[in-house]
C-alpha positions in Angstrom: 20.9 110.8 -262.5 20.7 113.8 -260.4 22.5 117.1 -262.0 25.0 119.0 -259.5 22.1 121.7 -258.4 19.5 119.0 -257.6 19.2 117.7 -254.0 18.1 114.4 -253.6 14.6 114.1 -251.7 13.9 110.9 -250.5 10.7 109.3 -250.8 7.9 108.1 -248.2 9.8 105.1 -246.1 8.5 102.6 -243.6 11.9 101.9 -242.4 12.1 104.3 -239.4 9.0 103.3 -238.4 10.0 99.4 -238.5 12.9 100.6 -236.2 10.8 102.4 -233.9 8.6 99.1 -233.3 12.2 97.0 -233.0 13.4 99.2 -230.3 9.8 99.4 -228.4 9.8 95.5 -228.9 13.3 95.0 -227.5 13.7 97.5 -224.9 10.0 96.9 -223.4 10.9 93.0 -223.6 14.6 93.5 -222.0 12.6 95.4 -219.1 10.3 92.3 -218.9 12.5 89.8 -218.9 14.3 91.2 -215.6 11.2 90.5 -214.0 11.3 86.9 -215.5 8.8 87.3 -217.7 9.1 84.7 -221.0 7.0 87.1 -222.9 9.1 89.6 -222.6 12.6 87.6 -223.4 10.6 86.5 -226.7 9.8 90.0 -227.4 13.3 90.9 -226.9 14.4 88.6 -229.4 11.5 89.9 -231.8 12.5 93.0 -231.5 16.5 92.4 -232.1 15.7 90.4 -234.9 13.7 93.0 -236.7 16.2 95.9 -236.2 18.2 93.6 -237.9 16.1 93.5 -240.9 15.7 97.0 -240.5 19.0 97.9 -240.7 20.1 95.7 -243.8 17.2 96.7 -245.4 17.5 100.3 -245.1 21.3 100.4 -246.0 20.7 97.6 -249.2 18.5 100.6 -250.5 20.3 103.5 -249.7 23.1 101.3 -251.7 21.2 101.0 -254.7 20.0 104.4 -254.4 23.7 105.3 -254.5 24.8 102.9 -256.9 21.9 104.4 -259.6 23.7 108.0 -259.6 21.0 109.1 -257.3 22.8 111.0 -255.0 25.1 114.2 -256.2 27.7 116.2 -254.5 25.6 118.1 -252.4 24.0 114.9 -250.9 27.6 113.3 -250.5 28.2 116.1 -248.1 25.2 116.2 -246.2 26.4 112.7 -245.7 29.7 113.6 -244.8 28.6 116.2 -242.1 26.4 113.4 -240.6 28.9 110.9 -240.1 31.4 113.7 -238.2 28.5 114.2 -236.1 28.0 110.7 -235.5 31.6 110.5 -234.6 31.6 113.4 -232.3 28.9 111.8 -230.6 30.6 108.3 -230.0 34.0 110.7 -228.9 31.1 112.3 -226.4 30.0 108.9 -224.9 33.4 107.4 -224.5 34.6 110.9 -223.0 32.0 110.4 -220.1 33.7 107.0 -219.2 36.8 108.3 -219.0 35.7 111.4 -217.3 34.1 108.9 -214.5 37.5 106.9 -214.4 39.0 109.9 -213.9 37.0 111.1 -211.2 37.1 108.1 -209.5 40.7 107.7 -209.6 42.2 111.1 -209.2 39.4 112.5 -206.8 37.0 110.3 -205.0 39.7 107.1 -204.2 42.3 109.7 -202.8 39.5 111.7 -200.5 37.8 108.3 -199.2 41.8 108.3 -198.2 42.1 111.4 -196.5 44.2 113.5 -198.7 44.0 116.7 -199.7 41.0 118.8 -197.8 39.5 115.9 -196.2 42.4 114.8 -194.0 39.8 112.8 -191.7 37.5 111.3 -194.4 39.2 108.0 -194.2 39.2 107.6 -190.3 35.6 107.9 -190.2 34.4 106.4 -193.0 37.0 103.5 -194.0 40.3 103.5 -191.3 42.1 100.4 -192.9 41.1 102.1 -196.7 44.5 102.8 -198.5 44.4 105.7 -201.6 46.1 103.2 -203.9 44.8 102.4 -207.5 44.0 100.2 -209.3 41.4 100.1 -206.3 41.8 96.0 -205.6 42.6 96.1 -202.1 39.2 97.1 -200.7 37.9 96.5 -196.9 34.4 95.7 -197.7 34.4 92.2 -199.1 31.2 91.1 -198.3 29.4 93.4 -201.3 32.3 93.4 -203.6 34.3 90.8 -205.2 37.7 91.0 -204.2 40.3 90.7 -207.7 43.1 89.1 -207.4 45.4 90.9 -209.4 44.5 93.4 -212.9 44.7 92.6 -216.3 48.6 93.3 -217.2 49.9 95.3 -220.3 52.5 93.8 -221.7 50.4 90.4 -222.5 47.1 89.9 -224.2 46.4 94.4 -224.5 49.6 94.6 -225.8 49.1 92.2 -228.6 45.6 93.8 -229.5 47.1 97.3 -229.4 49.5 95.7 -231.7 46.6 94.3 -233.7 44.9 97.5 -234.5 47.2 99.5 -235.3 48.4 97.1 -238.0 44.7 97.3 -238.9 44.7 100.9 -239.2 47.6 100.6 -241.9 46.3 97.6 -244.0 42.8 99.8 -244.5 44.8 102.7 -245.6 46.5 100.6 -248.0 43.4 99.7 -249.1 42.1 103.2 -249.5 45.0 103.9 -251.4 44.8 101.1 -253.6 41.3 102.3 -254.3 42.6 105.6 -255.1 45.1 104.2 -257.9 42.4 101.8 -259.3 44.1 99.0 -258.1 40.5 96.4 -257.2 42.6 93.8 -255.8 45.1 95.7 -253.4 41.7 97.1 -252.3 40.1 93.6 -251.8 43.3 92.2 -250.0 43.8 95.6 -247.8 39.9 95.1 -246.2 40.6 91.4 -245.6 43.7 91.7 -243.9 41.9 94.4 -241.7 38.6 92.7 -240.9 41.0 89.2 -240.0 43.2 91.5 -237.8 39.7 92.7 -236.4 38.3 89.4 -235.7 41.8 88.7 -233.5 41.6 91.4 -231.7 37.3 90.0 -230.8 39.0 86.7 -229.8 42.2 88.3 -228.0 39.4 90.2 -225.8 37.1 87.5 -225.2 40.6 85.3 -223.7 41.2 88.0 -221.4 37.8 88.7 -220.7 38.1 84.6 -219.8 41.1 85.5 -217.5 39.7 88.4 -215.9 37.0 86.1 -214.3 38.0 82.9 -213.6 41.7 83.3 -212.9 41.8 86.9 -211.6 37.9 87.4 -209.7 38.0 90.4 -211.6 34.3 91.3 -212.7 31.8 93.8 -213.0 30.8 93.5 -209.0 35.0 94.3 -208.2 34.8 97.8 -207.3 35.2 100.8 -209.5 38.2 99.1 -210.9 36.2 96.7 -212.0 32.9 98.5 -213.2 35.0 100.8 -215.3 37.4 98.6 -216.6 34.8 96.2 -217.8 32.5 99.0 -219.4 35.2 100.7 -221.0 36.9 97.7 -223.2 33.3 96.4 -223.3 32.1 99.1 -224.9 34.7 99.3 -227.2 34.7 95.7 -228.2 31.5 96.4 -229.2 32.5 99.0 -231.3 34.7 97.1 -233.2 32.3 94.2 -233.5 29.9 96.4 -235.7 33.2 98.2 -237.4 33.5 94.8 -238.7 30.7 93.9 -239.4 30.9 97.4 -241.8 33.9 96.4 -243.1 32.8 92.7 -244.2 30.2 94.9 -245.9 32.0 97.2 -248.1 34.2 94.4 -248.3 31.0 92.6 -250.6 30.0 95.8 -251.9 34.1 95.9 -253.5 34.1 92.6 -255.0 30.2 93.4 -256.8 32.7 96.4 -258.2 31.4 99.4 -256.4 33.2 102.5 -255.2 35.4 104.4 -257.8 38.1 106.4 -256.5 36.4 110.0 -257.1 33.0 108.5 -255.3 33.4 106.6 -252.2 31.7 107.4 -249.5 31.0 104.8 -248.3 34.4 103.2 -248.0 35.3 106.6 -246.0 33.0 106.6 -243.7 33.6 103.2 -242.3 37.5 104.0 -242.9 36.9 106.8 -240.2 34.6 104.9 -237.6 37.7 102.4 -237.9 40.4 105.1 -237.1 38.4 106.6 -234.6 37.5 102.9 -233.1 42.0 102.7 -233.1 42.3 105.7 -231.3 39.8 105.4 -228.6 41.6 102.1 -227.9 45.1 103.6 -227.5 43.2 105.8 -225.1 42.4 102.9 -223.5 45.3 101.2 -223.4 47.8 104.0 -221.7 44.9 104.8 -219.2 43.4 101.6 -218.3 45.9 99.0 -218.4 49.1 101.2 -218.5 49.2 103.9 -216.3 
């Protein structure tokens, strides 16, 4: 066991370099595959499966590395400076989409309309172009695909913004209940999260449903459409891998792990979760609100 001076130096490891051939293998197969190659969708799906590997593997021994009383207090806060900086990184991307939303929104869709400084933009370029968003009314339907209507609030968005924030509450129970040693108030507090996660996935992919066949509302729709599509996309995906982390402390709690002075590990995946709940209310007052 490491004393309170000692910093933890990790050995010689292969798994970086495993990752590195995974992402050659799936990005050069991706850029294959566009051109219809078969080789490259089978090196794609090489390459997927052994980031997989990659990643289990790595984080089953950084586990049992943790698990041994390798790691001190100093490393638990080199660990907790990485994982803010993680987080500030995944505030920077998702700040980019909203900065493109806005700028399409508050600046380009009202010049391409005339107002402001360019009083005659929208008589040259687009006449019968009206400054009115969500952008679903647009003159040139031969390139884009015309929506029907947006995806409204008060239905399947308010139900999921419903859904996480009862999700953030039932994993701070379960912190808590780690906190006063109480295993099975723990257990029960990252079920109830990771089911209310898995509704929200299945709420998403039934609007997602909507969105195309009922409402022509796809990628190809516009700016409405492109944004709308790869913000909630993006953030479904983050929630897919926050549970996914939560299934796996979830395992790691019922094998007994985590005491309530040492718990990292719960922590960090408590605050990619929080973070995931507040990018989404974000997204809910901008997107489908507002």
């Amino acid at each position: 066991m490491q004393s309170r001076l000692e910093y933890f130096v990790p050995d010689g490891s292969y798994w970086p370099i495993l990752g590195s051939v995974g992402m050659a293998a799936l990005l050069g197969g991706f850029a294959s595959s566009l051109h219809g190659s078969m080789v490259g969708t089978t090196s794609m799906i090489l390459g997927f499966g052994i980031i997989i590997f990659m990643v289990f593997g790595w984080i089953g021994q950084v586990i049992n590395e943790s698990e041994t009383g390798t790691y001190n207090l100093q490393v638990d806060k080199s660990f907790r400076i990485g994982m803010g900086w993680f987080i500030f990184s995944e505030v920077m991307f998702f700040a980019a989409f909203f900065g493109a939303l806005f700028y399409a929104r508050n600046l380009s869709v009202p010049w391409l309309g005339g107002d402001g400084n360019n009083l005659y933009t929208g008589e040259i370029l687009w006449p019968e172009f009206k400054s009115v968003w969500p952008l679903i009314q647009m003159p040139d339907a031969t390139n884009f695909t015309v929506p029907k209507g947006i995806v409204e609030a008060c239905h399947i968005p308010a139900l999921n913004t419903l859904a996480l924030l009862t999700s953030g509450a039932t994993l701070t129970y379960a912190h808590w209940s780690l906190m006063n040693k109480n295993r099975s108030g723990l257990i029960g507090g990252l079920i109830a999260t990771i089911v209310l996660g898995i509704i929200f996935l299945g709420l998403q992919v039934t609007e997602y449903m909507e969105a195309y066949q009922h409402l022509d509302l796809k990628l190809t729709s516009g700016i409405y459409g492109s944004t709308f599509f790869m913000l909630t996309g993006f953030h479904g995906l983050h929630v897919t891998l926050g549970t996914i982390m939560l299934i796996v402390i979830l395992m790691r709690a019922i094998r007994g792990h985590f005491r309530e002075d040492r718990h990292f590990g719960f922590e960090a995946v408590a605050w990619y979760w929080h973070f995931v709940d507040v990018v989404w209310l974000g997204l809910f007052i901008v997107v489908y609100w507002l």
